[in-house]
N, C-alpha and C positions, 0 to 999 in steps of 0.2 A: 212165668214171664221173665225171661231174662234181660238183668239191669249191667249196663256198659259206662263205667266212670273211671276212674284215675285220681287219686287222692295226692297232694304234693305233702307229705309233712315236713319236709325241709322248707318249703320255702325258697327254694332255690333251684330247681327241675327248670330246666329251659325246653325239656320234651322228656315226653312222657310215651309208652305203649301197649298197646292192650290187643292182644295179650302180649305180655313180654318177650315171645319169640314167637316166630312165624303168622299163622290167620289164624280163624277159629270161625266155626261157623255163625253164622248171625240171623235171628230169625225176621219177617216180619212182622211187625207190633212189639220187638224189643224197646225196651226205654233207654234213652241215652241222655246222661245227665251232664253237664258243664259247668263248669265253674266259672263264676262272676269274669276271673281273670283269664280264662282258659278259653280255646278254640279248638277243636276235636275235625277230624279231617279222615274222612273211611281213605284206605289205601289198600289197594288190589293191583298185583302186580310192580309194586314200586310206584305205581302211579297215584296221584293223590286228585280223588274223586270230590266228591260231597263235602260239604263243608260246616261247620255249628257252631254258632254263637251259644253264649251265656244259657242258661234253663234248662228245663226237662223236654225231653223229643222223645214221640213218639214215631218208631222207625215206620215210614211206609213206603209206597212206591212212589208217590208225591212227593215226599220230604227227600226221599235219594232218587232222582229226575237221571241222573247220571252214573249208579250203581245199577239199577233196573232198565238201563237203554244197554249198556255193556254187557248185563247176565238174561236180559230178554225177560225176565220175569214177567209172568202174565198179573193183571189189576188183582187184588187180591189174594194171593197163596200166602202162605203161612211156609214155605219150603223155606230151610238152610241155603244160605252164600257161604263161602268163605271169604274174609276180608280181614283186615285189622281196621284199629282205630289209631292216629295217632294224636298225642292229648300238647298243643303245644301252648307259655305261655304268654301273655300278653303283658308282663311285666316289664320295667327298666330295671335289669339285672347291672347293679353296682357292684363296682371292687374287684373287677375279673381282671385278673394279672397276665402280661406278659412279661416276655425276655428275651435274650440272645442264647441261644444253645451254643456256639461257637462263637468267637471275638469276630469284632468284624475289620479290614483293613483299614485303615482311615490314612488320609495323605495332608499331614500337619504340616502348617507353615514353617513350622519353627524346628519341628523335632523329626523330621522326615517322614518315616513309616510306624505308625501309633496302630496295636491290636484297643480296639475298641469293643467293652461290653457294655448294654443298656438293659432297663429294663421301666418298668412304671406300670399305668393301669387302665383302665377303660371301661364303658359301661354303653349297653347295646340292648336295644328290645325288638321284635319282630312286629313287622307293620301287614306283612305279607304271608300272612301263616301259607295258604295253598303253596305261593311262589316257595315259601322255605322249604316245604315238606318235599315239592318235586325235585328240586333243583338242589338241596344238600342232603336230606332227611334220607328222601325214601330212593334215590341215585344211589347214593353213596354210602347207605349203611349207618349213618350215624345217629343211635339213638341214644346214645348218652349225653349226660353233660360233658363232663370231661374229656369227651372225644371231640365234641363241639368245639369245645376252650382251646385246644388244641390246634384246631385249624386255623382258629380264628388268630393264634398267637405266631403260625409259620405265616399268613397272610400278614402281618402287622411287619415282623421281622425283614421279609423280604422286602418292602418296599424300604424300612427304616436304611438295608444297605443300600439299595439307591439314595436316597435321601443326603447318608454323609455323604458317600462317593462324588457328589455335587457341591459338596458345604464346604468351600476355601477357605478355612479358620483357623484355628489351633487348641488345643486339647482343653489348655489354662483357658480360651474365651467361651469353649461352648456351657460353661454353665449359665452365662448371661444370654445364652442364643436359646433354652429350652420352651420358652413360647412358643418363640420363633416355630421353633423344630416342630414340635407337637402342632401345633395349626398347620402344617406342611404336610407332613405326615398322616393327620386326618384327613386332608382333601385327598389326600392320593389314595386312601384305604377306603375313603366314603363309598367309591363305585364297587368295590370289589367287593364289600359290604352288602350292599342296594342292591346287586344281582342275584342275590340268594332271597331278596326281602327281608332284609332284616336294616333296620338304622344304623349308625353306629353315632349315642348318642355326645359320648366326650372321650376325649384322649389324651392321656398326661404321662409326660417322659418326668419319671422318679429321678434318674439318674442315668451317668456316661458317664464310665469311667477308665481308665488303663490299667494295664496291667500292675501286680505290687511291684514289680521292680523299676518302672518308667514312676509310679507315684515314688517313691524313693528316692529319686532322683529330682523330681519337680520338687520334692521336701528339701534337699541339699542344697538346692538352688535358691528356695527362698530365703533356707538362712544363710545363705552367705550375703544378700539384700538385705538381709534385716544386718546383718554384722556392718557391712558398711565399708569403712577405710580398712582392707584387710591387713598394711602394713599396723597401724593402731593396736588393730585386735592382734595379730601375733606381736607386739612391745605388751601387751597387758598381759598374755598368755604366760610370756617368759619373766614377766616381774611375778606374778604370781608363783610360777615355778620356785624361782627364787626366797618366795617368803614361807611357799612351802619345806623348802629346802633349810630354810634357817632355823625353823622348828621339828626340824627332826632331830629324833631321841640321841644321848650321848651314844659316841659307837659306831653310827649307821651312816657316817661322811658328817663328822662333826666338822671337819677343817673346815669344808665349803660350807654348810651350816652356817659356822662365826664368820666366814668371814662375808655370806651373802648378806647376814644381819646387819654386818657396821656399813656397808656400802647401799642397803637396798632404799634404806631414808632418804638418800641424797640423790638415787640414782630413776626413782620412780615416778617423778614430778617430770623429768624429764622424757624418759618412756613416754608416756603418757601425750604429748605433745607432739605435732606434725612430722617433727624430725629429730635426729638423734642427738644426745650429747655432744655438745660442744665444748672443748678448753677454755677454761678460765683464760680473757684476756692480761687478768691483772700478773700473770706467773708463765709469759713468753720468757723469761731467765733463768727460767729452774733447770729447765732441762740445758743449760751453759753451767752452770754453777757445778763447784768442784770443789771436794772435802780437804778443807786446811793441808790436810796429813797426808794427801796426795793419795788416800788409799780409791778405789772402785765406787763409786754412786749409780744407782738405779732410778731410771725414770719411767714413768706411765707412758706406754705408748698412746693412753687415748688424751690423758689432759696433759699432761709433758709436768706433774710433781713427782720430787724426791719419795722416795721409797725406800722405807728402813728393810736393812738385808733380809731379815728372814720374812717378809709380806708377800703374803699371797693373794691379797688383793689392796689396791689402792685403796689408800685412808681418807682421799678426796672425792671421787669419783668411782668406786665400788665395782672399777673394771677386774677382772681378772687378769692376773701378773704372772702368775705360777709358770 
């Protein structure tokens, strides 16, 4: 007596076939056994005949009404058909991944033309075994999983390019829009789905993102928003310079070194503040004033003090004189 089953030990067979390539003959009175989860369907010629629930079956010409009208078999014979069986499951198969094989064009409000890749997940169970087996299974050759996974991932993909190609937004908002998108995206994939028989139970957009060089740029752009008053932050850049400067080793520009130091106390409170250095009002006469002996005096051109000849930087205000 020959026994016709399909054992899954992954756990993860969304189709199964027996035998694993081509027909094989099939007798009457074979047993054919099914599993709890499983649905078993004779297919002869690509077409998906006979159908099995759950249990043990015993094959006759009653039990296949629709193999035995097709091969004419007379009530009774014990003669060889050729057929397969295909074994498919009734499970909610979670965690099946798609993605974008290509970026897709996206038309950003803000940043013109955005290469867009996506990717996330979804989880699908067949409601329609016969409808699946005619119409994807035993059509079109597909009895793997992974071949499955596959179709199922260029059917998601293509509608997701319609999907942006519709979506007036901008790169920065679509992470607040992924609901949005994924409940969109479901409807439209739901029929495309349902005409093989198969559900498609949920669908979740992981992520949209652009390319590394547009995120490089959306990066540069935030910090200069986080920085704020960009004349501010380049006054702190350049006092830092400065006190960098003041602590470099003897040797290595000690001049400006000394003299960033004596100037950078008095000169950094003010940096620091909306606008630049201003002159002392109390010393509008310095810059009039004229040495006894008639000889040459130097004044600061930022705050208008005397300057001893050899200074390279003002002893008041810590501008550079040199």
């Amino acid at each position: 007596m020959d026994v016709i089953q399909f054992h899954d030990v992954t756990g993860r067979e969304m189709v199964g076939r027996w035998p694993v390539e081509g027909t094989r003959d099939v007798r009457i009175g074979s047993q054919l056994i099914v599993e709890e989860h499983q649905r078993a369907i004779f297919v002869r010629e690509g077409r998906a005949l006979d159908t099995f629930g759950p249990g043990r079956h015993t094959l006759t010409t009653r039990s296949l009404p629709l193999v035995s009208q097709l091969l004419r078999l007379p009530f009774g014979t014990r003669s060889p058909f050729q057929a397969a069986v295909v074994f498919t499951s009734a499970r909610t198969f979670l965690d099946l991944k798609w993605g974008t094989k290509e970026p897709v064009v996206f038309r950003d409000r803000e940043l013109a033309m955005v290469r867009l890749r996506a990717f996330g997940k979804y989880a699908i169970r067949v409601v329609n075994p016969q409808l699946f087996v005619n119409t994807l299974v035993g059509s079109r050759g597909l009895y793997e999983t992974t071949e499955l996974e596959g179709y199922f991932k260029d059917v998601i993909t293509a509608r997701l390019n319609d999907l942006l190609g519709e979506t007036h937004s901008s790169v920065l908002e679509l992470a607040a829009l992924y609901d949005e998108l994924a409940m969109g995206l479901k409807s439209r994939v739901t029929d495309d789905f349902g005409r093989f028989g198969i559900e498609l139970v949920e669908l979740v957009i992981g992520a949209i993102t652009p390319p590394p060089e547009v995120q490089q740029m959306i990066d540069e752009r935030s910090g200069m928003a986080a920085v704020g008053d960009v004349d501010a932050y380049m006054r702190f850049k350049a006092a830092r310079a400065m006190g960098d400067a003041a602590r470099a080793p003897e040797g290595t520009g000690s001049a400006l070194g000394t003299g960033a130091g004596i100037g950078l106390g008095m000169m950094l409170p003010q940096m620091m503040q909306s606008g630049p250095p201003t002159a002392d009002a109390s010393k509008p006469a310095a810059r009039d004033a004229a040495p006894s002996d008639g000889s040459a005096t130097r004044f600061c051109h930022q705050c208008g003090a005397s300057l001893p000849e050899s200074a390279r930087f003002c002893p008041a205000c810590g501008t550079s004189v040199a």
